[in-house]
Every structure is written in C-alpha cells, then in structure tokens.
N, C-alpha and C positions, 0 to 999 in steps of 0.2 A: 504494500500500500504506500502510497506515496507522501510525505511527509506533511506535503502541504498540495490544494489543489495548482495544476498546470495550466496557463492562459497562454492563446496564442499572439502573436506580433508578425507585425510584415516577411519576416526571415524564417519563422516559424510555422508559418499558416499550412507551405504547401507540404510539410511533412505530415503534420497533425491532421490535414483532409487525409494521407495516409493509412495513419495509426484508427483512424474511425469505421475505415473499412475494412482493417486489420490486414493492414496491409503496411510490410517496414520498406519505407523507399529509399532508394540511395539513389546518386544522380552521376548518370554517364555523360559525358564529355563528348558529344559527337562526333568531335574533329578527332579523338584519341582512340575512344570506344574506354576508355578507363570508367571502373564503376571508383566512385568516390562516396565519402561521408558526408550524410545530410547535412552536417553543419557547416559544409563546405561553404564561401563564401563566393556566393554569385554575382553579386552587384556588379560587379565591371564588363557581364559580357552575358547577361542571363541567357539569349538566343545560342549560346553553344549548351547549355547545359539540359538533359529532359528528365526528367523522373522517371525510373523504374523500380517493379517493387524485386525485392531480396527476395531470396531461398525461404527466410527465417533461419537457417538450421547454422551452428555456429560452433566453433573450439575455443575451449578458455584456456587464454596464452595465461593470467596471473588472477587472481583472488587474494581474498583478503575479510575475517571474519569481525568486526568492531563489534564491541560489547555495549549494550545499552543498559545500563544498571538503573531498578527501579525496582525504589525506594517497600519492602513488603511482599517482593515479590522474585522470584528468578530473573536472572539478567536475560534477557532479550540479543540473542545469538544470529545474524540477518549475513547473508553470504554473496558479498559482492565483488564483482569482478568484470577484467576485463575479457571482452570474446574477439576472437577473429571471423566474419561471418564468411561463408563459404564463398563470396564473391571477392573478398581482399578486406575491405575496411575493419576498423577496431570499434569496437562499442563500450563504454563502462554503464555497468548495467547494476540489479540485483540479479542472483541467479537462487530460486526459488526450489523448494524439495530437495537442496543441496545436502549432504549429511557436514556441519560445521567443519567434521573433524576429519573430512575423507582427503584425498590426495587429489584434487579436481584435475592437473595440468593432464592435456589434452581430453577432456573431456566433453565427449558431445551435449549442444545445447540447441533449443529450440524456442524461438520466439514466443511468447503469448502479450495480451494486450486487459488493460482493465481504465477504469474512469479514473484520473486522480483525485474525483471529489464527487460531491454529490448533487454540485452545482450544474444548470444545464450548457454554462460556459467553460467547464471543467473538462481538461483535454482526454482524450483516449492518451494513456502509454504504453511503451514497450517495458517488458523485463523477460526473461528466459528462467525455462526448466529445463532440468537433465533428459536427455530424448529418451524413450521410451522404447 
C-alpha cells in the first residue's frame, strides 16, 4: 500500500493513463528502437518518443528489507527493491509475498497494480510479486 495517495502532473499523466489499464509503459525511442524508463525525460523532442506497455515480468538485481517499528506491536518487515524488467530498464519498487529473509538476487518478479488511495484522483500503481 502506498504511503501516501499518488497524483498525477504533466510528466506523469501518460504513464498513470498506463498503470489504470494495468498496463506498465516504458517508452521506445523510434529513431533507436531503445525501450527506456518512464521517467525518462521527454520534453526536448517528445515526437521521437511512443509508449509501449512492458512484459511486466522482471529480475531483482538488489533489495533491501527497512524495519518499520510500531510502537505495541511487531515491526512491520516490507521488501523492497530494485528489478530489471525483461525489456532492459530498472524499476525501484516494493516486491510483495517476498519471504524478508530469502536470498531474492535473480529472482523472478511480476508486475501487479493497486489504487494509492481511496480518492477518485488517487493514481493506479505499480509494485511486483514473486512469479508464480
């Protein structure tokens, strides 16, 4: 669940129209054919760049388990990391159903998508589970 809900912005918008149809877009380069990361910065030539959506399916290059300690109760164990998605780009994500304590490096992952809030301007996100 996401910490806080997610709103879209100009740079934003055309991934989040994405994630709503559950669908993770990355953006290819036409003059290259390179897939690149959404966050890629387009502003200076946006006609070279189109969206296309990922595999979803993904390897985690590094993780990283932070303890969330609270106050009556068990610490709160959340496993996140970074993925390589099968098209080349890197993602930092959560990676959910993870076991805290397992050995993730090269482990297959797969996209899933949830609301970050409850609001109706509260964006679809991405975070990944262990595939199946």
């Amino acid at each position: 669940m996401a910490l806080m809900p997610v709103r879209r912005d100009l740079q934003t918008a055309l991934f989040f129209d994405g994630t709503s149809r559950g669908e993770f877009l990355l953006l290819r380069d036409v003059v290259t054919g390179e897939l690149l990361d959404p966050r890629t910065d387009t502003s200076w030539d946006r006609e070279r760049f189109e969206p296309v959506p990922a595999s979803g399916r993904a390897t985690v290059v590094s993780w990283s388990v932070p303890h969330v300690r609270v106050p009556g109760s068990d610490d709160i164990r959340t496993v996140v990391g970074i993925v390589e998605l099968d098209e080349g780009p890197w993602w930092w994500t959560e990676i959910r159903g993870a076991d805290p304590d397992a050995d993730l490096l090269g482990a297959r992952v797969v996209v899933a998508f949830e609301s970050s809030g409850p609001g109706e301007s509260d964006e679809t996100i991405p975070y990944f589970t262990l595939e199946r």
